[in-house]
N, C-alpha and C positions, 0 to 999 in steps of 0.2 A: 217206138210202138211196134208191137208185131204186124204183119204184114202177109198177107195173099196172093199171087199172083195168077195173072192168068192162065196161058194152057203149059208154063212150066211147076216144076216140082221145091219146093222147101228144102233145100240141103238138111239130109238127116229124119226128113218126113216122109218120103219116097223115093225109091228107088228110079231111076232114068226110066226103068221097064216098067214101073206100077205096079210090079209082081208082088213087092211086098206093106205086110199091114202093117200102119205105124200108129202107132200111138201121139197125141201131140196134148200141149197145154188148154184149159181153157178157153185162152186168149185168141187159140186158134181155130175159133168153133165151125166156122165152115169155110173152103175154098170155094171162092164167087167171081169165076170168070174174070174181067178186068177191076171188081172191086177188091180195094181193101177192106179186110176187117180186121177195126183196131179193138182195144181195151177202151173204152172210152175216157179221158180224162176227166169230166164231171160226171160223177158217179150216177148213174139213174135218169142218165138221158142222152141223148146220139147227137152227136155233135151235128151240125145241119152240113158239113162239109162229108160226111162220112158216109156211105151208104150201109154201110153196118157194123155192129158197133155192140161190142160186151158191155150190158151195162152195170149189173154188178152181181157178185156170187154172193153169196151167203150159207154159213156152217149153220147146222143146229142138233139137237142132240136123238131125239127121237121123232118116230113117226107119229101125228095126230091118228086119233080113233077112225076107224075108217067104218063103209068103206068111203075110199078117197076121192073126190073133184080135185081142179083147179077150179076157181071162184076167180070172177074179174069183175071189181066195180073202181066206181070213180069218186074223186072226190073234189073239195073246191082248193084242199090246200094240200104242200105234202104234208105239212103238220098235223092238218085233222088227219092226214091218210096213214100215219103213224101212228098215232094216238090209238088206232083201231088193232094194228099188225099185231101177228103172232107170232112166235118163235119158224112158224113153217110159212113166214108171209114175205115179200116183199114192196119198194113201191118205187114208182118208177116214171116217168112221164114219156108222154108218148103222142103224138096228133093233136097236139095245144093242150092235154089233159093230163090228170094225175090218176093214175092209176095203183090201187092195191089189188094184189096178184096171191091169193092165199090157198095152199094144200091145204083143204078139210074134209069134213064129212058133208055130205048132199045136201043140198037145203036149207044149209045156214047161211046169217046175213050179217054184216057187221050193222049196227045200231045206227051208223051217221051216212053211210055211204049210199050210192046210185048203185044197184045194182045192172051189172052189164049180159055179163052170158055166164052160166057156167059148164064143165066140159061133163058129156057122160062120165060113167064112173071107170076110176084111170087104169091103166093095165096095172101088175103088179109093180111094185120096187122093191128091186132085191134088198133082201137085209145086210144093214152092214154098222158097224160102233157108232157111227153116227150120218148125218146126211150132207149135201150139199147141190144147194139151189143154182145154176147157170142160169138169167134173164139175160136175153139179145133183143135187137131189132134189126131189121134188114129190111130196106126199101129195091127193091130188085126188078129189072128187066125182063122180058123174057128170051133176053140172050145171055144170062147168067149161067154159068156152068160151076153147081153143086157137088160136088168131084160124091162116090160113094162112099160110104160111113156108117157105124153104128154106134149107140149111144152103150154107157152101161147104166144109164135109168132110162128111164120111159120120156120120151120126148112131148112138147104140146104147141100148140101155136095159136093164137088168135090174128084172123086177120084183121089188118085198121082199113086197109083196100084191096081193089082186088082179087085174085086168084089162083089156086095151086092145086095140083095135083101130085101125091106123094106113092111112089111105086116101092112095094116092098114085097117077099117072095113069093107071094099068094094072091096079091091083089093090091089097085092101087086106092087110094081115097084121095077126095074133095071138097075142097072147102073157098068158098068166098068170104067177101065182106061180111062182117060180123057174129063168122062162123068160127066153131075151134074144129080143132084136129090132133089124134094124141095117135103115137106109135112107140109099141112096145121093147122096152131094153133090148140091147143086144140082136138086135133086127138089122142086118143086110135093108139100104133105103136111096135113094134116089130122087131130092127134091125137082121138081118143075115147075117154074112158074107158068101159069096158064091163063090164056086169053090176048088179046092185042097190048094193052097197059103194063103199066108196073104194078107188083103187090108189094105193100108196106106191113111187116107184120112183129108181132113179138113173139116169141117164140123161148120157151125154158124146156131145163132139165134138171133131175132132181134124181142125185144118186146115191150111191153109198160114198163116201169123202176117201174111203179107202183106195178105190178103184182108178184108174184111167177117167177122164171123162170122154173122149173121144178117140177113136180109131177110124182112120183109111181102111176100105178094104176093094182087094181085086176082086168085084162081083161085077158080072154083066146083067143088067137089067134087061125085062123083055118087050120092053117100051111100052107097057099097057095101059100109059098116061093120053100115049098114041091113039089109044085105038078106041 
C-alpha cells in the first residue's frame, strides 16, 4: 500500500531541498506528519487501523447542470444509498453511517435519504473529456503536518469532528463539526488542524481525469491560521 512519512520525502515526490513540484498518484493525497495514508482495501470505508485513507475514485463522463454543490446525506443502507447515486455521486461510510456524497445543482434531494449539509455553490472545474471523483477520510491531530499542495479541481471537506483551518494565498478559512469547506483548483493551500482534539473529516476532489490530481508545491504560507 502506498505510504506517507513523516518529516522525510517519497523517493521521486520531492526533492532533498523541497525546491521542486511533483506531481504524485491519487493514492498519495496528502503527506500527514506520522500518518499513513493508504488506498484503502475495502472500498468506501477507512480501515479503523488507518488514520487516513483513499476511499474510492470514481470516473464519469460529464458535468451535471449546474450551478454546482456537493450534497451529503445519509442513508440506512449502502444499498438504499445507491439505488439513489448518480453518475456524479458517490457512497461511502463514514462515523457508523452511510453516506451519499453527490455533485449537483443546489437544492435537490434524493427521494429516500437524510438530508445532511450541502456546500455553497462550488468554485469552478476546469473542463476536461471527462471527470474524476477522489473521496478520502482523515482522522488527524493537531500535530499533523499537511506538507503544501494544490488540487487540479476544486477541493471540499466536511467535517464529522472537530476543526480546521485552511490557509490559501489571500486568506484562510474555517470550518468545524458539521460544517463544509471548498477551495478552488489549482490553489497554492496549507491544511491545519485546529483546536485542542482531533478532526475526523471527509474530504473529495473532482477533476478533469486527464490532468494530475495532485502536486507538491514550494509555497511558504503566512501563517494566517495563526493569527
Amino acid at each position: 500500500m502506498p505510504r506517507l512519512l513523516v518529516s522525510g520525502c517519497l523517493s521521486g515526490v520531492l526533492t532533498a531541498s523541497g525546491a521542486a513540484l511533483a506531481q504524485v498518484k491519487p493514492s498519495d493525497i496528502h503527506e500527514h506528519g506520522a500518518v499513513a495514508c493508504i488506498e484503502s482495501p475495502t472500498p468506501g470505508k477507512r480501515p479503523s487501523t488507518a488514520d487516513c485513507a483513499i476511499l474510492l475514485q470514481k470516473k464519469f463522463s460529464s458535468l451535471p447542470p449546474g450551478p454546482l454543490v456537493w450534497r451529503f446525506e445519509n442513508f440506512p443502507t449502502v444499498k438504499a444509498a445507491q439505488g439513489a447515486s448518480t453518475a456524479a455521486s458517490v457512497v461511502v461510510e463514514a462515523a457508523g453511517k452511510v453516506w451519499l456524497l453527490t455533485l449537483a445543482e443546489k437544492g435537490g434531494r434524493s427521494n429516500s435519504g437524510t438530508f445532511v449539509a450541502e456546500t455553497e455553490l462550488f468554485p469552478p472545474i476546469p473542463p476536461g473529456p471527462s471527470y474524476n471523483i477522489v473521496v478520502a477520510e482523515a482522522d488527524l491531530g493537531p500535530e499533523a503536518n499537511v506538507m503544501t499542495h494544490k488540487h487540479s479541481g476544486p477541493e471540499t471537506w466536511y467535517l464529522l469532528s472537530g476543526e480546521q483551518c485552511l490557509e490559501l494565498p489571500d486568506r484562510a478559512l474555517r470550518a468545524r463539526a458539521g460544517g463544509t469547506m471548498s477551495a478552488p483548483a489549482e490553489t497554492p493551500m496549507k491544511l491545519n488542524i485546529a483546536g485542542p482534539g482531533k478532526r475526523d473529516a471527509l474530504f473529495l476532489v473532482v477533476h478533469d481525469s486527464s490532468k494530475p490530481f495532485n502536486t507538491f508545491l514550494d509555497w511558504n504560507p503566512k501563517g494566517l491560521c495563526q493569527k
